[in-house]
MDAnalysis code that builds the backbone (N, CA, C; Angstrom):
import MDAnalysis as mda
import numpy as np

u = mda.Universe.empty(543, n_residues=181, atom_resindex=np.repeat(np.arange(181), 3), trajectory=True)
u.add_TopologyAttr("name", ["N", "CA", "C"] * 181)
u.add_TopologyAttr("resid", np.arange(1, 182))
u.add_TopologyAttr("resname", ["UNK", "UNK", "UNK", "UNK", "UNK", "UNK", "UNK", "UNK", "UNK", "UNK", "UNK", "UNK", "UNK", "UNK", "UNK", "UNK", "UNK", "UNK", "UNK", "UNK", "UNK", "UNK", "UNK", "UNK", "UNK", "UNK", "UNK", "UNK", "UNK", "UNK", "UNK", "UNK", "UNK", "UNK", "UNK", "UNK", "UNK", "UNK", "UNK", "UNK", "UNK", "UNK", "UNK", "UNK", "UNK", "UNK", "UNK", "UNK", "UNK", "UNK", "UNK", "UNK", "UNK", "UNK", "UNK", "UNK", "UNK", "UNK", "UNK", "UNK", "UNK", "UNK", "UNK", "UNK", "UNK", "UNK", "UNK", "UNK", "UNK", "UNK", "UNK", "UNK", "UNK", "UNK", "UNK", "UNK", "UNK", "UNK", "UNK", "UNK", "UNK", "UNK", "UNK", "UNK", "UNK", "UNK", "UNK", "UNK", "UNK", "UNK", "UNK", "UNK", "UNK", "UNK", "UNK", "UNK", "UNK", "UNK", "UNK", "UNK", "UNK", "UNK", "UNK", "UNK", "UNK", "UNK", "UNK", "UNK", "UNK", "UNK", "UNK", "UNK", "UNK", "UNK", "UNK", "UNK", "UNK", "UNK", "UNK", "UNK", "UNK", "UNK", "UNK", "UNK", "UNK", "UNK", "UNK", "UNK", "UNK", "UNK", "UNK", "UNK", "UNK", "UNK", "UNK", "UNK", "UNK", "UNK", "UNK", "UNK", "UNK", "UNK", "UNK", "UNK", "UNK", "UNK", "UNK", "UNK", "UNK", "UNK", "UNK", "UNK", "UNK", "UNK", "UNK", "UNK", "UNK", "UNK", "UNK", "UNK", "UNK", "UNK", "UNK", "UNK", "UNK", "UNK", "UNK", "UNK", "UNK", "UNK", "UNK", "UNK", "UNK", "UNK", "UNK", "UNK", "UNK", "UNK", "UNK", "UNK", "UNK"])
u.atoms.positions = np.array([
    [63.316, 87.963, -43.537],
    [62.094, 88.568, -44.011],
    [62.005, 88.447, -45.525],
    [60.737, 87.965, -45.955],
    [60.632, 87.786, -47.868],
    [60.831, 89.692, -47.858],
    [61.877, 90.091, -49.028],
    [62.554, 90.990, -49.637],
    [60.865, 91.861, -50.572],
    [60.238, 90.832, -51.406],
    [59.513, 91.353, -52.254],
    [58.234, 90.387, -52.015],
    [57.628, 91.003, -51.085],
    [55.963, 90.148, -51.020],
    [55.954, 89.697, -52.173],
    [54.690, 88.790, -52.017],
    [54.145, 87.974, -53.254],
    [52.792, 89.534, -53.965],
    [53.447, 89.199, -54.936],
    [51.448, 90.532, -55.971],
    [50.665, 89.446, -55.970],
    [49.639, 90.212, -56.058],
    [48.449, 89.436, -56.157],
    [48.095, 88.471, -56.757],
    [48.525, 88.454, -58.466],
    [48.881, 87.328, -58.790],
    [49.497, 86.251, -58.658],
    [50.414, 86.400, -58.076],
    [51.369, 85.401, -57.475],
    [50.724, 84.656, -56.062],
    [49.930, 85.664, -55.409],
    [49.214, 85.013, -54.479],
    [47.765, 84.250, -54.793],
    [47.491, 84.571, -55.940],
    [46.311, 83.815, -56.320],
    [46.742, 82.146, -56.952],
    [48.190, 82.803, -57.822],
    [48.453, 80.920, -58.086],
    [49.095, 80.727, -56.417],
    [49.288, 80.940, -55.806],
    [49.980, 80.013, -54.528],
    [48.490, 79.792, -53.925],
    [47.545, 80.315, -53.785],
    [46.629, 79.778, -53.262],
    [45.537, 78.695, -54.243],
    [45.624, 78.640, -55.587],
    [45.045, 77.921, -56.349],
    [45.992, 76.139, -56.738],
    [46.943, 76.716, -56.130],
    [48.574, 75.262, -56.793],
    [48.170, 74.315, -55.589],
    [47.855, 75.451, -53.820],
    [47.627, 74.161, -52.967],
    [47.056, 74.593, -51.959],
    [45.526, 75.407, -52.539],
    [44.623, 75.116, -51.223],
    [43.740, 73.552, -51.638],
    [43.934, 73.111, -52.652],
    [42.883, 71.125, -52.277],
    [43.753, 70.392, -51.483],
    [45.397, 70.513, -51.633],
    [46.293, 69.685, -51.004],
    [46.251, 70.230, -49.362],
    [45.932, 71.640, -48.913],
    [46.214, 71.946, -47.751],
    [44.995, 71.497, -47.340],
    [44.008, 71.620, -47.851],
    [42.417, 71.228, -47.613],
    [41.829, 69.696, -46.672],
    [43.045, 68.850, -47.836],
    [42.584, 67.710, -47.644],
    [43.600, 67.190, -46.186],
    [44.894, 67.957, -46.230],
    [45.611, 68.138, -44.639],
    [44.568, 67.945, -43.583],
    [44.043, 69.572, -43.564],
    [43.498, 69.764, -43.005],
    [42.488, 68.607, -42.215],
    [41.419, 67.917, -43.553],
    [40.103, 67.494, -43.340],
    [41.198, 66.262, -42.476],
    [42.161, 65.636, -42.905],
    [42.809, 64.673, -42.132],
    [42.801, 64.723, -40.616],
    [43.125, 65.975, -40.283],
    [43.343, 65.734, -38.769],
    [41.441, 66.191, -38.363],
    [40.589, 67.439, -38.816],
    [39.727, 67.956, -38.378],
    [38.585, 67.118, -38.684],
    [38.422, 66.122, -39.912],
    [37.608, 65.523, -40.145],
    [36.364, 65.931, -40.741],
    [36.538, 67.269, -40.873],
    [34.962, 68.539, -41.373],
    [35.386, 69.077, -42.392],
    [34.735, 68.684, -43.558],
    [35.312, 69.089, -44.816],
    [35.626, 71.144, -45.133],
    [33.892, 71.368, -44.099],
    [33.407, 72.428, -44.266],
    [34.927, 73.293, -43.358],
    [35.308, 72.952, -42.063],
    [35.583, 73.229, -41.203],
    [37.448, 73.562, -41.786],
    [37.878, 72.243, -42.786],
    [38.837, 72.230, -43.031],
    [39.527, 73.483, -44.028],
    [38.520, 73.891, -45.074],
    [38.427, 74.528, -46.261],
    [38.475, 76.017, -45.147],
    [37.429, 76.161, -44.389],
    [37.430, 77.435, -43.218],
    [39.300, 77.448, -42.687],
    [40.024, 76.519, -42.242],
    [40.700, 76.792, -41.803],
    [42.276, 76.980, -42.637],
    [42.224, 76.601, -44.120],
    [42.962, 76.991, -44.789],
    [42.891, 78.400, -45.184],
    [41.322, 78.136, -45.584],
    [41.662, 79.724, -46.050],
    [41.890, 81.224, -44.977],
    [41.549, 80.578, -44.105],
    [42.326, 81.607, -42.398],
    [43.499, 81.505, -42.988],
    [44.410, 80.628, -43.086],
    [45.850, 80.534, -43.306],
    [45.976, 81.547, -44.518],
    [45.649, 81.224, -45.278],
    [45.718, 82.530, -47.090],
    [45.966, 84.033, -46.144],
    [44.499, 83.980, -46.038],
    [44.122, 85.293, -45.242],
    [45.482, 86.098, -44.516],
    [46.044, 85.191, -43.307],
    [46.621, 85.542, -42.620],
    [47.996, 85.729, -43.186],
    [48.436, 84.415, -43.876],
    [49.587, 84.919, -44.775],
    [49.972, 86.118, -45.925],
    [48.756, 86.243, -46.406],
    [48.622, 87.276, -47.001],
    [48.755, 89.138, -45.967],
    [48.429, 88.881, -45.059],
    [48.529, 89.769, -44.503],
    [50.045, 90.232, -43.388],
    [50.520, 88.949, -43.556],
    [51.634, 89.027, -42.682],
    [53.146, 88.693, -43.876],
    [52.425, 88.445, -44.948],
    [53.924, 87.981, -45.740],
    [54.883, 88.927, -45.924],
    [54.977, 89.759, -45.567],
    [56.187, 91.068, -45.221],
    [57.060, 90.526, -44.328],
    [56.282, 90.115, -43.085],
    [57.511, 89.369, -42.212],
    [57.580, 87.936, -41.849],
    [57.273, 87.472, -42.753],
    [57.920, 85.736, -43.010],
    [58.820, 85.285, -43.361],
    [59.766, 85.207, -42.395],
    [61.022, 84.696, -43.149],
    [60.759, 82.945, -43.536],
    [60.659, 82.610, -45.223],
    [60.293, 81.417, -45.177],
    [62.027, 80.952, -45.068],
    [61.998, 79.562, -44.393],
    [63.281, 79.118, -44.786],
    [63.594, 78.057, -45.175],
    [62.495, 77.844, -46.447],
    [62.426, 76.661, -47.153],
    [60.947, 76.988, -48.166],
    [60.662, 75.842, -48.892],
    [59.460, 76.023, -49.653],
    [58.266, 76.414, -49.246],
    [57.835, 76.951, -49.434],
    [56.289, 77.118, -49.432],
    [55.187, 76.487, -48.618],
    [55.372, 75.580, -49.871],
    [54.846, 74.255, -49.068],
    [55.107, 73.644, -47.792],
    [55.790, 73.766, -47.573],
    [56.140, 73.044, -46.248],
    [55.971, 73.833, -45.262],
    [56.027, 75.368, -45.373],
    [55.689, 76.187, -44.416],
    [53.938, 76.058, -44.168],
    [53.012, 76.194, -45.092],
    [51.876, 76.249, -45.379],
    [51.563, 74.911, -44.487],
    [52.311, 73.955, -44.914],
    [51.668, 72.558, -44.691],
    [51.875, 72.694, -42.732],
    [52.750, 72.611, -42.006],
    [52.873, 72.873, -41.271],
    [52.132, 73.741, -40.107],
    [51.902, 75.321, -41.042],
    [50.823, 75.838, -40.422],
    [49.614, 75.604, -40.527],
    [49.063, 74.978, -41.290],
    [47.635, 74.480, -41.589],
    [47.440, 73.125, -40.525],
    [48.610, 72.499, -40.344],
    [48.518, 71.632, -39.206],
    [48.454, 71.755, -38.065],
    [48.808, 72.852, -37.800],
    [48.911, 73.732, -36.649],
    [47.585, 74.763, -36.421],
    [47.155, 75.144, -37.598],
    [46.083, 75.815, -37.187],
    [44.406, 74.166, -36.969],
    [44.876, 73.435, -37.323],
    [44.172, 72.065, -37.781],
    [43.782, 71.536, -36.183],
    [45.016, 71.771, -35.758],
    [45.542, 71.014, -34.298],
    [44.989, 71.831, -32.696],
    [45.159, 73.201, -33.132],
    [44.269, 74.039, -32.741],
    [42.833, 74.493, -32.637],
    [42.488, 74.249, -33.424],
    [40.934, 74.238, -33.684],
    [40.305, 72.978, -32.751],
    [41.027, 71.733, -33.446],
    [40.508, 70.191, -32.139],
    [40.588, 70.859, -30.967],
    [41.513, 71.270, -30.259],
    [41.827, 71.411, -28.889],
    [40.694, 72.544, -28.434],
    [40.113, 73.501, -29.046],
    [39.287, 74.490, -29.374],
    [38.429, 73.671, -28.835],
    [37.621, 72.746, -29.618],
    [36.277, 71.992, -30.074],
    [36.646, 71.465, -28.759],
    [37.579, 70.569, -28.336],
    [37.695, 69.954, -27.265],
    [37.257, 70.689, -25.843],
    [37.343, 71.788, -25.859],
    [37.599, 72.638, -25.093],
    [35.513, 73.075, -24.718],
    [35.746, 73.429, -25.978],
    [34.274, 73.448, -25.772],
    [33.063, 72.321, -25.386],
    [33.428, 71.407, -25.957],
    [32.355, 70.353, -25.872],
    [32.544, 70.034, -24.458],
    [33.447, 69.771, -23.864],
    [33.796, 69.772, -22.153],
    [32.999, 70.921, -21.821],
    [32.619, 72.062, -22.288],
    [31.565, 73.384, -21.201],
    [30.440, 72.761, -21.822],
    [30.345, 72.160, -23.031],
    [28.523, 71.764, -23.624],
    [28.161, 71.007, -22.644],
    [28.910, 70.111, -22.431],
    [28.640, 68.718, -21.351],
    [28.516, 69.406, -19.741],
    [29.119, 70.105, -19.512],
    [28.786, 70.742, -17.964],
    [27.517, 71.779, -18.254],
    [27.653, 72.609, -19.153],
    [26.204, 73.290, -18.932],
    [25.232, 72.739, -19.267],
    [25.396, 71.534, -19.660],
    [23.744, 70.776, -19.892],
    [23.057, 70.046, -18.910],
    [24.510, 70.123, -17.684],
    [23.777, 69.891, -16.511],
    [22.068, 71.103, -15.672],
    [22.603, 72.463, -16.122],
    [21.806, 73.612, -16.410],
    [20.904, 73.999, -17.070],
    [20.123, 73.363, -17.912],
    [19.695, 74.359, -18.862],
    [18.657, 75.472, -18.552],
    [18.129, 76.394, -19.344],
    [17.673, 77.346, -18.897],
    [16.089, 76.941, -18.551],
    [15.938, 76.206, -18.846],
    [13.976, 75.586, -18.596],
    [14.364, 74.505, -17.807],
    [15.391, 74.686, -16.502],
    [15.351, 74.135, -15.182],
    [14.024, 74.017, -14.637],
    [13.489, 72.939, -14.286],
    [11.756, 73.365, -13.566],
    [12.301, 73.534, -12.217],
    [13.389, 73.196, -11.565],
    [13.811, 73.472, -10.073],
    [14.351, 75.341, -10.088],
    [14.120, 76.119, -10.874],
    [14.513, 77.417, -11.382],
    [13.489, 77.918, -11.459],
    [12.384, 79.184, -10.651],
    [11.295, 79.864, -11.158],
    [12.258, 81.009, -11.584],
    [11.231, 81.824, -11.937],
    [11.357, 82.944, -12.973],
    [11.987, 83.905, -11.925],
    [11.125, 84.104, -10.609],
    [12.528, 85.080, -9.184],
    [13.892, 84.271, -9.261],
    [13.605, 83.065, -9.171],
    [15.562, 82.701, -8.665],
    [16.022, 83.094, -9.880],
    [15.413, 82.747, -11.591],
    [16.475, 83.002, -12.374],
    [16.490, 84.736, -12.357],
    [15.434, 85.411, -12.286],
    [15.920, 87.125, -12.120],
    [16.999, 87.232, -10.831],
    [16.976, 86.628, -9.637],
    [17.282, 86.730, -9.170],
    [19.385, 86.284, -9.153],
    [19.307, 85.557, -9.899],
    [20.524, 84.689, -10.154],
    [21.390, 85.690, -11.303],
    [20.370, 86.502, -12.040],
    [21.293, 87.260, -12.894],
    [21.235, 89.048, -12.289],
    [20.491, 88.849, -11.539],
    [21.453, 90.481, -10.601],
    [22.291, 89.729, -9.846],
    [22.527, 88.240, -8.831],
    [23.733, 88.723, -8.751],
    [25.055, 88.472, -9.331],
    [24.847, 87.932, -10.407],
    [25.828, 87.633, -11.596],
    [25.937, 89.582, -11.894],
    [25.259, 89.936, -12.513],
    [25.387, 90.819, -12.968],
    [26.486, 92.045, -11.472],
    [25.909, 91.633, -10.431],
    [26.693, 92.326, -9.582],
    [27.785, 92.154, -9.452],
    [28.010, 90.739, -9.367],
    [29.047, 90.345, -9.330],
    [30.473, 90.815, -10.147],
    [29.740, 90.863, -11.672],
    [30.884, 91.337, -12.809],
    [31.210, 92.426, -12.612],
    [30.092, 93.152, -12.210],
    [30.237, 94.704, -12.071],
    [31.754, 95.028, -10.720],
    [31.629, 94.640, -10.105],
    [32.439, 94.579, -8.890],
    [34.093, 93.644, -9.298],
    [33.922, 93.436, -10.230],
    [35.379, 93.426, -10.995],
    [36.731, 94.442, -11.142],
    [37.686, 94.409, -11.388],
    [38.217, 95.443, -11.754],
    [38.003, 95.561, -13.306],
    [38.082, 96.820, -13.751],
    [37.639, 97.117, -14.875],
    [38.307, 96.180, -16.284],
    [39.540, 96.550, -15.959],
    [40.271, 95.290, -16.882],
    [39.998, 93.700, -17.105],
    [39.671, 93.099, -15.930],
    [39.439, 92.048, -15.753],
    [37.970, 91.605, -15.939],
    [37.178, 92.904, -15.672],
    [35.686, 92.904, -16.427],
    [35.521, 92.425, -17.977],
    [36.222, 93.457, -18.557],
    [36.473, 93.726, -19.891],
    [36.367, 92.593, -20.890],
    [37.867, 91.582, -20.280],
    [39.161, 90.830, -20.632],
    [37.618, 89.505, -20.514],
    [36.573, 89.459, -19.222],
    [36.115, 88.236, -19.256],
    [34.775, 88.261, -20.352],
    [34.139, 89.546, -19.859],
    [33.273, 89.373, -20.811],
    [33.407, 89.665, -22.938],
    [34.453, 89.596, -22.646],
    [35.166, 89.562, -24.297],
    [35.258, 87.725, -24.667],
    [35.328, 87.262, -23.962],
    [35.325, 85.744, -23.394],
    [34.133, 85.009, -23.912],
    [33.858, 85.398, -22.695],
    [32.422, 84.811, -21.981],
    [31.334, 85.129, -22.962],
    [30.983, 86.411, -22.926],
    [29.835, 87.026, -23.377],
    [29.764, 87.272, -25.041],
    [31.248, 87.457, -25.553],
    [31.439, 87.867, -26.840],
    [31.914, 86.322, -27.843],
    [32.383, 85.684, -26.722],
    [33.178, 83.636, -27.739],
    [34.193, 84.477, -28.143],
    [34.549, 85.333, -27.762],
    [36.302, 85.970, -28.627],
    [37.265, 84.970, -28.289],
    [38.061, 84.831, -28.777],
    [39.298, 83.943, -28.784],
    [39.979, 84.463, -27.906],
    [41.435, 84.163, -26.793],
    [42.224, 85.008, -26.335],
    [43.077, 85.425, -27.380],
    [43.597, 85.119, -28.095],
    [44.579, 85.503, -28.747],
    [43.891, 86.867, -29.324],
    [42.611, 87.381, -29.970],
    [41.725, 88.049, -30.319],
    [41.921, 89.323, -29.151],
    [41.918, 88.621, -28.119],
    [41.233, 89.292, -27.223],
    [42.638, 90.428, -26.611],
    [43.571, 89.426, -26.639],
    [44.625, 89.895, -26.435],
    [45.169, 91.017, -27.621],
    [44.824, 91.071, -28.910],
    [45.223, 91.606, -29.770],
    [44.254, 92.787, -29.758],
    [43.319, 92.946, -29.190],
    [42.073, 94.054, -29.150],
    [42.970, 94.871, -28.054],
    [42.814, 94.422, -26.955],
    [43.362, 95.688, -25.542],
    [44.807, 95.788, -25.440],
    [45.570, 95.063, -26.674],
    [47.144, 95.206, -26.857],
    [47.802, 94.639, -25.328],
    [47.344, 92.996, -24.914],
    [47.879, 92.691, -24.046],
    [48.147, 91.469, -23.925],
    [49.300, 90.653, -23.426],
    [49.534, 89.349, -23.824],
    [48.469, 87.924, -23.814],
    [48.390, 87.513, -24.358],
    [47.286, 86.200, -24.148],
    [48.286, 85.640, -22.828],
    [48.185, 85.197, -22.141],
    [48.596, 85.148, -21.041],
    [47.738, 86.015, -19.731],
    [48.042, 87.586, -20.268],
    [47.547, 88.118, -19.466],
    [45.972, 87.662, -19.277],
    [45.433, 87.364, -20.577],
    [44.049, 87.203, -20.647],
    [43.598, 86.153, -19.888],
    [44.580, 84.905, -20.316],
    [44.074, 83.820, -19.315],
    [44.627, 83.941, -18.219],
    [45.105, 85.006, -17.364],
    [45.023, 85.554, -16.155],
    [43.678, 86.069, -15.633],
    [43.393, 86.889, -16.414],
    [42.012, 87.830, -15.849],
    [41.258, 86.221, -16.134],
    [41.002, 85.803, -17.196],
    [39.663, 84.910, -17.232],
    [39.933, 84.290, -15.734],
    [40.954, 83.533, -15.837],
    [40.905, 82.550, -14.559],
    [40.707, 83.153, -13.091],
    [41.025, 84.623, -12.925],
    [40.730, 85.443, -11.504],
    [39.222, 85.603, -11.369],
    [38.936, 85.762, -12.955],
    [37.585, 85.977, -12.843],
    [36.397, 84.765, -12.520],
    [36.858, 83.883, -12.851],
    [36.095, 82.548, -12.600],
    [36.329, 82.179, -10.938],
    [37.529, 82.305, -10.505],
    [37.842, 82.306, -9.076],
    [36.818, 82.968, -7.792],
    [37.066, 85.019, -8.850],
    [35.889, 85.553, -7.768],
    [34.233, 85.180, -7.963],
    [33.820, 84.652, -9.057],
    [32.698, 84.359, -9.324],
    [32.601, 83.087, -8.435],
    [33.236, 82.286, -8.538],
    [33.159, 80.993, -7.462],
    [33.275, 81.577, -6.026],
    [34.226, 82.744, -5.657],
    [34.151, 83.266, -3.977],
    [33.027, 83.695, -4.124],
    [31.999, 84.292, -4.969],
    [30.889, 84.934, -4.699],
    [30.062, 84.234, -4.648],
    [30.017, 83.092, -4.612],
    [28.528, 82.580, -4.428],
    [27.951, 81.883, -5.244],
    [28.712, 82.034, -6.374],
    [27.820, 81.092, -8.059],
    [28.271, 79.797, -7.973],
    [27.437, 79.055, -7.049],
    [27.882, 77.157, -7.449],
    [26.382, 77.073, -7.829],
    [26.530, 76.022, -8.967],
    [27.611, 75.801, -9.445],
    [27.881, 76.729, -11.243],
    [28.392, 77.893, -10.498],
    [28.401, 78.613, -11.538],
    [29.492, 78.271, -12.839],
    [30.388, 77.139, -12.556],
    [31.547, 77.230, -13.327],
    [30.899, 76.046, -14.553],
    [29.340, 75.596, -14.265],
    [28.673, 74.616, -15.211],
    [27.754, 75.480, -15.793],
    [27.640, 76.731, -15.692],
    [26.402, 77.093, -16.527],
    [26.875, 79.018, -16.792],
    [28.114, 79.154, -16.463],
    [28.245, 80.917, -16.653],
    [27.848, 81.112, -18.361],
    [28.366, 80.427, -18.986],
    [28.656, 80.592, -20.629],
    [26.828, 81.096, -21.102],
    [26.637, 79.899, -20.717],
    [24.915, 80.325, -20.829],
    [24.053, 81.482, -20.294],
    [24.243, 81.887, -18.867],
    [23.652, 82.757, -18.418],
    [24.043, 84.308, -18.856],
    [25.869, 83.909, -19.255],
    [26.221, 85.333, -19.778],
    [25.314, 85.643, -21.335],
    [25.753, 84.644, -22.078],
    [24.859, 84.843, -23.147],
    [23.346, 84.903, -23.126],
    [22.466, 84.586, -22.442],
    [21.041, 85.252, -21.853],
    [20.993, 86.366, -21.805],
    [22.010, 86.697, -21.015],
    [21.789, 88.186, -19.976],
    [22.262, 89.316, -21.042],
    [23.432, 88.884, -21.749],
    [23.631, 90.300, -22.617],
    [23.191, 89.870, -23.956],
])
């Protein structure tokens, strides 16, 4: 564990000596200048808030560099993640002309029933997800429960939504949740 956090000063030159060098890390793997600069300074942020229990065991730099690659590497898989649901819910969109205005009222009571008939946890855990774009790790850190657990509930929850009746609900939930709430 660092003995004597960094003061403020000390954290302002460590973040002025190599957020362009972590920056330009970054833009390497993410390719978004905007996106890259966002994800260093998460790193500041977070280090700053956690440097009590960092045991560095080596320079600085290399710790920084590392996690910025890591948070870099994360974010793709993120984006990846998403653009795979952009591409399935655009099979959906909401100005379906095969969709009148009863099926779609109709389609979100029984969505809406559906969630409701959850267990409460697993309610919670999806629409923190779904409805809110929370991160698991976020999500997990809100109800003090492992990310794991979370992508437990999400995935039970996508399961009973598929036993209930929503095909093809697993191409268009993201959307309808965000409509509905």
């Amino acid at each position: 564990m660092q003995e004597t956090p960094f003061s403020l000063e000390q954290f302002e030159l460590l973040f002025k000596e190599h957020f362009k060098q972590l920056a330009l890390l970054a833009y390497s793997v993410v390719k978004d200048k905007d996106v890259a600069k966002d994800i260093v300074q998460e790193f500041f942020v977070k280090f700053w808030e956690t440097q009590h229990t960092i045991q560095l065991r080596g320079a600085f730099d290399s710790y920084a560099a590392r996690a910025v690659k890591n948070r870099s590497l994360n974010y793709l898989a993120s984006q990846e993640v998403k653009d795979r649901h952009q591409q399935l819910f655009a099979a959906m969109t909401p100005d379906d002309p095969d969709m009148d205005h009863a099926d779609r009222e109709q389609f979100y009571q029984r969505l809406s029933h559906a969630i409701d008939c959850m267990p409460e946890q697993r309610r919670r855990v999806f629409l923190m997800s779904a409805a809110d774009n929370m991160k698991y790790a976020d999500i997990a850190r809100e109800l003090n429960i492992s990310v794991n657990t979370v992508k437990f509930h999400i995935k039970a929850a996508y399961v009973f939504l598929r036993n209930e009746s929503f095909v093809p609900l697993w191409a268009c939930i993201t959307w309808a949740l965000q409509s509905f709430f």
